[in-house]
DOVEX-450721 format. One record per residue (C-alpha): x, y, z. Coordinates in steps of 0.1 Angstrom, whole numbers, padded with zeros to 4 digits, always signed. Layout:
N
XYZ;...
This chain:
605
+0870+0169-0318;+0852+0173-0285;+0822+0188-0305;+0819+0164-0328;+0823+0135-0301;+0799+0153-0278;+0777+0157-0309;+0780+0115-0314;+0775+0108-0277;+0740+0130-0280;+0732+0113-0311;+0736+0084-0295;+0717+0087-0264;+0687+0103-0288;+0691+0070-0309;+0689+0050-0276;+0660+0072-0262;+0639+0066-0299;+0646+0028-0290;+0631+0027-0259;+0603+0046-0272;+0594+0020-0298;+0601-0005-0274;+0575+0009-0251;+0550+0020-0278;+0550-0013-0297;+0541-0032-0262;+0515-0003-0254;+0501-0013-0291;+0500-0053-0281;+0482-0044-0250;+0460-0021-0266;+0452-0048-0294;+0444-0077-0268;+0419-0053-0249;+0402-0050-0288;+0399-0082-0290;+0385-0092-0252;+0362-0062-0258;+0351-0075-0294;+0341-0108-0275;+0322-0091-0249;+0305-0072-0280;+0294-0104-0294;+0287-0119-0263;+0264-0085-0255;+0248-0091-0292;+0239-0121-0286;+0220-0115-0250;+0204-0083-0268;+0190-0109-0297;+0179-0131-0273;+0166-0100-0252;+0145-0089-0280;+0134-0120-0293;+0116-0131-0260;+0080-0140-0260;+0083-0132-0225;+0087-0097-0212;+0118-0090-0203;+0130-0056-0184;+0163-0044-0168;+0158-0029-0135;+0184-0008-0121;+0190+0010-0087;+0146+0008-0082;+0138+0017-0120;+0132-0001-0153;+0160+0010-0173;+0157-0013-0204;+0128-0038-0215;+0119-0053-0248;+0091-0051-0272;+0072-0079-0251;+0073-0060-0224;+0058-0032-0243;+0028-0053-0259;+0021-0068-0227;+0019-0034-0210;-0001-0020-0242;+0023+0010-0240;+0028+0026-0273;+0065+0023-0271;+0094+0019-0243;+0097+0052-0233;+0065+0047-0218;+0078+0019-0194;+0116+0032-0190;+0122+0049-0158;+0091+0037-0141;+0095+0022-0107;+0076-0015-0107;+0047-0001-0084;+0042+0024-0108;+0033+0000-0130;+0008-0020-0108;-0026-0013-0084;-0019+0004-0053;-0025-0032-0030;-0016-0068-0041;-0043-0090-0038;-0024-0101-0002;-0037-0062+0012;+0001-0048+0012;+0009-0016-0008;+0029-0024-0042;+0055+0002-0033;+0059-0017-0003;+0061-0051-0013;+0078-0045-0044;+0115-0029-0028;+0111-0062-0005;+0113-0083-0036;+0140-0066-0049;+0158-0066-0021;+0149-0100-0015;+0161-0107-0052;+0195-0089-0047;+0206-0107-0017;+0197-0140-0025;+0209-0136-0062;+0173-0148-0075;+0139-0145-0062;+0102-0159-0079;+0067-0149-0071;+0033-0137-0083;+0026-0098-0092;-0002-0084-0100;+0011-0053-0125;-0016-0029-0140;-0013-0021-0178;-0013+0014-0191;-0049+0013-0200;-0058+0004-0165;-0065-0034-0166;-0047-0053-0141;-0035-0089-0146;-0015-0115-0132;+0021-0124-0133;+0051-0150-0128;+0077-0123-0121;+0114-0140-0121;+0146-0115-0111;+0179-0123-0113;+0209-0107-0099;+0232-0095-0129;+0266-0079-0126;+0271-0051-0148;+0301-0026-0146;+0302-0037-0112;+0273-0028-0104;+0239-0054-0095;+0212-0048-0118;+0183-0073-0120;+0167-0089-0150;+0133-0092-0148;+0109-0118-0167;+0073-0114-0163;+0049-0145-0178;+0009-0134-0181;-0004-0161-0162;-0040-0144-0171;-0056-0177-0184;-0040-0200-0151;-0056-0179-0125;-0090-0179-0148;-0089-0214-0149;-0082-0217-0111;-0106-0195-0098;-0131-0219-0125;-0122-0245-0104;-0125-0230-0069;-0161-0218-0079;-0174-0256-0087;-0154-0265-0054;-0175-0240-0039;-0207-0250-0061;-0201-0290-0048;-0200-0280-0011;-0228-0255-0009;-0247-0291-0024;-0241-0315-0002;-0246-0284+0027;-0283-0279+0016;-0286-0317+0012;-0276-0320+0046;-0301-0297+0057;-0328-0315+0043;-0317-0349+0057;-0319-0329+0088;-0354-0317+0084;-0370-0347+0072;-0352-0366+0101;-0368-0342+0121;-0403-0346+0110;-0403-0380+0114;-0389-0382+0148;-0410-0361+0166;-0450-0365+0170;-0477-0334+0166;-0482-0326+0205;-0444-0327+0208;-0441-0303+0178;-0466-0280+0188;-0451-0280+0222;-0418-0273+0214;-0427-0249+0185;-0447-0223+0209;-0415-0225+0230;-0396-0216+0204;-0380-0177+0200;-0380-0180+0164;-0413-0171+0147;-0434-0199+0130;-0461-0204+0109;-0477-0232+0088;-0498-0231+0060;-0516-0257+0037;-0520-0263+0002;-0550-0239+0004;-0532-0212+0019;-0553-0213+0054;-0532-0214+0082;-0530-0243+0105;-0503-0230+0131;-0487-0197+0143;-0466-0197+0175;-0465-0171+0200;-0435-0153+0188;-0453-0153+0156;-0481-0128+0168;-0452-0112+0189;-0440-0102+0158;-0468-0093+0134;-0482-0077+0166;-0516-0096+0159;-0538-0105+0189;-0570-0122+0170;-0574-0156+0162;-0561-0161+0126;-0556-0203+0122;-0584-0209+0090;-0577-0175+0079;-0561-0171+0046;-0524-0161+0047;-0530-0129+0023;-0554-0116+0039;-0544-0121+0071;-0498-0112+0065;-0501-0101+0030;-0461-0100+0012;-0453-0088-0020;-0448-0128-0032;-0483-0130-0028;-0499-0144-0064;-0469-0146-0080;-0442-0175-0090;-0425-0164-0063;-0447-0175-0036;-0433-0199-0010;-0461-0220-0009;-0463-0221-0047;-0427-0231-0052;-0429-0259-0024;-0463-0274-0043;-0440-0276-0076;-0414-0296-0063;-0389-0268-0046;-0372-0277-0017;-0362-0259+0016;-0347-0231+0009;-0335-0200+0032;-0330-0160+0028;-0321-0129+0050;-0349-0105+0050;-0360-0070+0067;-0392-0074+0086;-0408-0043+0108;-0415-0054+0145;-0441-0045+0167;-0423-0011+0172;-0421-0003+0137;-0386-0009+0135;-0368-0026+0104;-0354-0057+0119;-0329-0084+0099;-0348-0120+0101;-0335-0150+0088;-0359-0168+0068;-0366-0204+0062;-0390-0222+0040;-0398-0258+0044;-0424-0283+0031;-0447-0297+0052;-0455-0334+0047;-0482-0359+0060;-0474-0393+0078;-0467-0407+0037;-0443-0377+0028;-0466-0360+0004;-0467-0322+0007;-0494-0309+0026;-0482-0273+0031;-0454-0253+0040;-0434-0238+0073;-0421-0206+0077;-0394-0196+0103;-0386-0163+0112;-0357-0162+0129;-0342-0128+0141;-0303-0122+0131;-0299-0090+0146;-0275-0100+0172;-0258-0125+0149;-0251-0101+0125;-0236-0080+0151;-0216-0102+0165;-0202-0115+0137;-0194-0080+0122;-0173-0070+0155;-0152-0104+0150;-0147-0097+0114;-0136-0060+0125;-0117-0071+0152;-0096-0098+0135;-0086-0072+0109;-0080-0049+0132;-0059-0072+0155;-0038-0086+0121;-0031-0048+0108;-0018-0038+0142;+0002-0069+0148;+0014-0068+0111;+0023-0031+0118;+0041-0038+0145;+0065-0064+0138;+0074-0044+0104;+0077-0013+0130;+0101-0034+0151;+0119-0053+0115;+0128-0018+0103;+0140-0005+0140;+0169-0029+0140;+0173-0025+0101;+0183+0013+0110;+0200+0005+0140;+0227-0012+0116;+0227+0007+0092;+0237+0034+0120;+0261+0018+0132;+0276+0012+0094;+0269+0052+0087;+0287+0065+0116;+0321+0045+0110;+0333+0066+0084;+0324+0096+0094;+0346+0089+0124;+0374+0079+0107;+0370+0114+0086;+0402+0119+0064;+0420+0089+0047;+0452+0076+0054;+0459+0078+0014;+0455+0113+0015;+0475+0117+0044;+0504+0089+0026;+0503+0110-0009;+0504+0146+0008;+0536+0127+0024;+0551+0116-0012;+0544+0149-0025;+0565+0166+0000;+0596+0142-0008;+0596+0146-0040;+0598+0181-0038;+0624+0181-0012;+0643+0158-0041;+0637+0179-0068;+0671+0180-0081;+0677+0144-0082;+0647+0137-0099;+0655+0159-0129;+0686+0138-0128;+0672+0109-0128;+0641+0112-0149;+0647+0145-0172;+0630+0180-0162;+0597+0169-0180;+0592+0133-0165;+0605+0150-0133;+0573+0174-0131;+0544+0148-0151;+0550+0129-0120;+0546+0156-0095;+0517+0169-0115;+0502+0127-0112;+0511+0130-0075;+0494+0165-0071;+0463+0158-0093;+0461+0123-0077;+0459+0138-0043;+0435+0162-0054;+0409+0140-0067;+0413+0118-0036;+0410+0149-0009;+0374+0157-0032;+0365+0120-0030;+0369+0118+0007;+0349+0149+0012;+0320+0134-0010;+0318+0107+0010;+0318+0126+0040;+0288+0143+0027;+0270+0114+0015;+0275+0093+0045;+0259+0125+0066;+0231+0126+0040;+0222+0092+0054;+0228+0101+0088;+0200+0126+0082;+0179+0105+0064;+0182+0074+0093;+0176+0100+0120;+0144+0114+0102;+0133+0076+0101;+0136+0066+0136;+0120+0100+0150;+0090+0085+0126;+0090+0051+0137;+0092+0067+0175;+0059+0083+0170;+0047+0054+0151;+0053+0028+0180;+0040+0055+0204;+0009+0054+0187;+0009+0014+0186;+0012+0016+0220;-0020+0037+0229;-0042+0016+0207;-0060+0002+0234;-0064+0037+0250;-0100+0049+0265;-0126+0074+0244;-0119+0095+0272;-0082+0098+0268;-0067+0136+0273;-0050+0148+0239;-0033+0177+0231;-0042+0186+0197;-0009+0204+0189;+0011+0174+0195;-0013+0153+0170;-0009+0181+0141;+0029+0182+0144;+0032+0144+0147;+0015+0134+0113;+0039+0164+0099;+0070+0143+0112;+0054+0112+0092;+0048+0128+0060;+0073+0154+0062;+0094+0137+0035;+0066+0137+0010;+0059+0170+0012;+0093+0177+0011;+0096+0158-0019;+0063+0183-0035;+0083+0216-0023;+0053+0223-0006;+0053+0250+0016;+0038+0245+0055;+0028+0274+0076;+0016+0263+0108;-0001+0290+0128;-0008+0274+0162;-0030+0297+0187;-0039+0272+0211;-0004+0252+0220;-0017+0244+0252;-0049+0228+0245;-0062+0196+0249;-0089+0177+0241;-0109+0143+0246;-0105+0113+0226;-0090+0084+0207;-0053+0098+0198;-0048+0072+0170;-0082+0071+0156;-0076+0110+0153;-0038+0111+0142;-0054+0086+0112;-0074+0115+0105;-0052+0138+0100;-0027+0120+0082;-0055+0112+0057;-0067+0150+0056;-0025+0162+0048;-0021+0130+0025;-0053+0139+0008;-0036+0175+0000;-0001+0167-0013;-0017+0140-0033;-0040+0171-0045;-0007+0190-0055;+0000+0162-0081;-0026+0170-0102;-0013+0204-0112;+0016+0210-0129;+0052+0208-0120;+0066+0245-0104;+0071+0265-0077;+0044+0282-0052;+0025+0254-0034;+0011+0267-0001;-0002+0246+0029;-0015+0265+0055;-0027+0249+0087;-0044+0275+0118;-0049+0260+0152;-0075+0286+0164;-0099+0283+0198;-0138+0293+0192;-0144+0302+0232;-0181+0311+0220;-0185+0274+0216;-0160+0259+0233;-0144+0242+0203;-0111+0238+0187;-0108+0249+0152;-0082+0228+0126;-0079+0246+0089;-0061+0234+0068;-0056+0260+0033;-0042+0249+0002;-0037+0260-0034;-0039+0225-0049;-0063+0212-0072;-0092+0223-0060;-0128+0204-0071;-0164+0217-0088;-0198+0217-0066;-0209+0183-0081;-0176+0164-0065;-0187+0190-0033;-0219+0169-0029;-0203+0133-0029;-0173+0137-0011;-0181+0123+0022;-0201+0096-0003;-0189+0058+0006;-0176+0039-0020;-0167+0077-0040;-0133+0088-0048;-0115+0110-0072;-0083+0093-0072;-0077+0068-0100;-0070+0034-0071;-0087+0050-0046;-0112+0030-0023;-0136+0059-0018;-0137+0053+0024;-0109+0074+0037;-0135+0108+0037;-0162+0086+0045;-0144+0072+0075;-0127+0108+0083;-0160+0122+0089;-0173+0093+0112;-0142+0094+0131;-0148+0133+0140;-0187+0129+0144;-0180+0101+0170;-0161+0126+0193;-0186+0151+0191;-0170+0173+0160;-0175+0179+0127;-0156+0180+0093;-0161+0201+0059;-0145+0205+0033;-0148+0236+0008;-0138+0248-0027;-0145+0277-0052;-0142+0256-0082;-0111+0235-0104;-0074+0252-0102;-0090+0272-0066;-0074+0248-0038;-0098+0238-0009;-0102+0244+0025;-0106+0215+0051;-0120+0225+0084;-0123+0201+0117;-0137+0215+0151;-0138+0194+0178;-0154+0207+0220;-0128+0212+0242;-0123+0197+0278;-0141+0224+0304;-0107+0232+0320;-0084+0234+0289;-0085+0269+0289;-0061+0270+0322;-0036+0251+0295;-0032+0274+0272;+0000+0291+0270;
């Protein structure tokens, strides 16, 4: 009897075990089936934005932590890519000249829009994106902030606004056309006005006073008047009013259509244009030249005056304001992003640094805690629970510890990563803003040459990090200094080593890429000598002959004036700059020397 009841009383409690076990898997099933159904829904809802994704007329692309990670066919025609795993995984300056049309570098301005886009939630402006063929056109670029997973993506929408800017610029051209009118109808009113206002001793007077160069000639081509800066210029000391003008200053107009005179007689009006004379010296000169008719008491055409007047100076001064306002915008431009980007790091520092303090988590710390309870209460948890549900929760407990001990660690790493990465940053923008700072510094300025070298390393350390491109520095002057301007110089050299890694992308992917750069005294000629070795690229004679070309480049957006510029830069502190190469796939070597200051050699180490 106590078998059989002990029997029932197991039976039972199996019985009541199986019930709770339907109980809990029928309830696991209703849950289960509502999270079908809410996904189902977000499957249509998903359909629907992919039909409507698809069936844009405007391009449409998904851009996710920097990169296009989606787009539709739109985007694909509008890009003339063959198909989207030409866009996908592209970065938006990728896709786009190196400068906007504003002067800033795409890679630049593009993060800012996106991060301008992911804190505001939205963000609208014009692009300029370059197709896959090489054209570049115009856009309306719209992002919006999407969550996704919980994570923010951006949608992008681009709209070819091609035939808008075509029909603006149309528009600014007649603008222009209009004013440049009513300008050279000004000018006549003030000629004529002229004329009639003063009387012929008057004009004669003032004329010979006058440092621009005159000379008048009639409808027969004699001429009637020359001032005295005329024969300055011509150098002519005889008498030549009656003469004939071709025979006396004979110009390549002379019997044609072109001929000032000629073109007054038919009707033509004043009219102006910059040309090279030779002065008395023989020297090629830039004159200013202005043709006028010349008119009796009734206004008819009797003639025609020509005015010489020299531009040298003009065109000098207004080439040094040009330079200088450039200059002055880059370097204050420069230096509030310099300063923009300081206080950026400074918080995001402060924001790095927190957790790496705090170290280990209190969860660990709480679980590690839980783990050792339970297994002082191991026995009354297999009471409780059963053997098996005893140990699946101290297996959760363990494994859940576990995972968050390897999480805490990762995050540890990462945030030190950053650290890294911040520090690297601000020991760049500390050379930067020392450079900034010695703009205004003298020719004459002492430099040590070392410091220079290793400075434009620090800045593009990361992308020739980035290559795996080996640097050997061998430095046999530490000590040595030399005279000139530091930041004309350091630009440079940052050209010359940006010139090189850029040199690396044109072979292919792998290991093996050397740089080496030898610091080396000449004390036969009291020069410094900067090599700089690499196994890159590499170019043929016929790219030898044009490199220091203006306007020449082998890059596909280059502007063709960093070499040119390079070369000026070292010639104007009494240097000079070659670069060599033994053909394609050979690398090149780039060579600066520059004289020495007469005591530098007590500074060498």
């Amino acid at each position: 009897m106590d078998d059989a009841k002990t029997k029932i009383i197991q039976l039972e409690a199996t019985v009541h075990a199986l019930e709770e076990l339907l109980s809990v898997s029928e309830n696991s099933f209703l849950e289960e089936s509502k999270k079908l159904e809410v996904a189902n829904e977000e499957l249509k809802k998903e359909n629907t934005y992919k039909l409507y994704f698809e069936a844009s007329t405007d391009a449409l692309l998904i851009l996710q932590d920097g990169y296009f990670v989606d787009c539709n066919e739109s985007a694909v025609k509008m890009l003339r890519a063959k198909n989207k795993s030409q866009v996908l995984q592209t970065h938006p300056w990728e896709l786009s000249p190196e400068y906007q049309p504003d002067g800033r570098p795409s890679l630049e301005k593009a993060n800012e829009m996106i991060n301008t886009a992911l804190k505001k939630g939205s963000h609208c402006f014009e692009w300029c994106h370059k197709r896959l063929d090489g054209t570049v056109f115009p856009v309306d670029v719209s992002l919006t902030v999407i969550i996704f997973e919980g994570k923010k993506i951006l949608n992008c929408a681009w709209r070819d606004i091609t035939e808008r800017k075509l029909a603006e610029d149309e528009l600014k051209k007649h603008r222009e056309h209009l004013e440049e009118l009513v300008e050279q109808k000004t000018r006549e009113i003030s000629i004529e006005l002229e004329v009639h206002k003063r009387l012929e001793n008057d004009i004669r007077q003032i004329l010979d006073a006058s440092g621009d160069a005159i000379k008048v000639i009639d409808r027969n081509y004699n001429i009637i008047y020359v001032n005295k800066t005329f024969h300055e210029l011509k150098n002519i000391n005889d008498e030549i009013i009656g003469k004939k003008c071709h025979k006396v200053d004979p110009e390549t107009e002379c019997f044609t259509d072109n001929c000032p005179l000629k073109k007054i007689l038919d009707g033509s009006k004043s009219y102006g244009t910059e040309k090279i004379l030779k002065n008395a010296k023989g020297e090629d000169v830039p004159f200013y030249l202005n043709i006028s008719p010349y008119t009796d008491t009734n206004g008819e055409v009797i003639g025609v005056i020509k005015t010489f007047r020299n531009i040298t100076e003009e065109k000098k001064a207004r080439k040094a304001a040009e330079e200088n306002a450039l200059q002055q915008g880059r370097i204050e431009m420069a230096n509030n992003m310099l300063h923009d980007i300081g206080n950026a790091l400074t918080g995001i520092s402060a924001q790095v640094l927190k957790p790496q303090v705090e170290k280990n988590w209190k969860e660990v710390s709480s679980l590690k805690q839980l783990r050792e309870m339970l297994a002082s209460s191991e026995k009354e948890l297999n009471g409780a629970f059963g053997r098996e549900k005893a140990q699946a929760l101290n297996n959760f407990i363990a494994a859940l510890t576990n995972s968050l001990e390897k999480r805490n660690c990762s995050y540890l790493d990462f945030f030190a990563k950053i650290s890294a990465a911040v520090g690297h940053v601000t020991s760049v923008l500390d050379l930067q803003r020392h450079y900034m700072r010695e703009r205004h510094s003298p020719l004459a300025k002492e430099i040590n040459i070392s410091t220079i070298i290793n400075d434009s390393l620090v800045m593009l350390s990361e992308s020739i990090k980035k290559r795996e491109i080996e640097v050997e520095l061998n430095n046999e002057a530490r000590g040595l200094t030399i005279s000139g301007d530091q930041t004309r110089l350091i630009r440079v050299f940052l050209n010359i080593i940006k010139n090189i890694y850029e040199a690396f992308d044109q072979l292919e992917p792998g290991p093996g890429k050397k740089l080496d750069i030898d610091i080396r005294t000449d004390e036969k000629h009291n020069q410094v000598v900067i090599s700089f070795k690499d196994n890159a690229i590499g170019f043929d004679s016929e790219t030898a002959k044009k490199l220091f070309e203006r306007g020449f480049t082998t890059k596909y957006n280059g502007s063709g004036i960093g070499l040119h510029e390079c070369k000026s830069v070292i010639e104007s502190h009494g240097g000079t700059f070659s670069i060599e190469s033994s053909g394609v796939n050979s690398g090149a070597l780039t060579t600066i020397k520059l004289p020495i200051l007469s005591n530098a050699s007590d500074k060498k180490e």
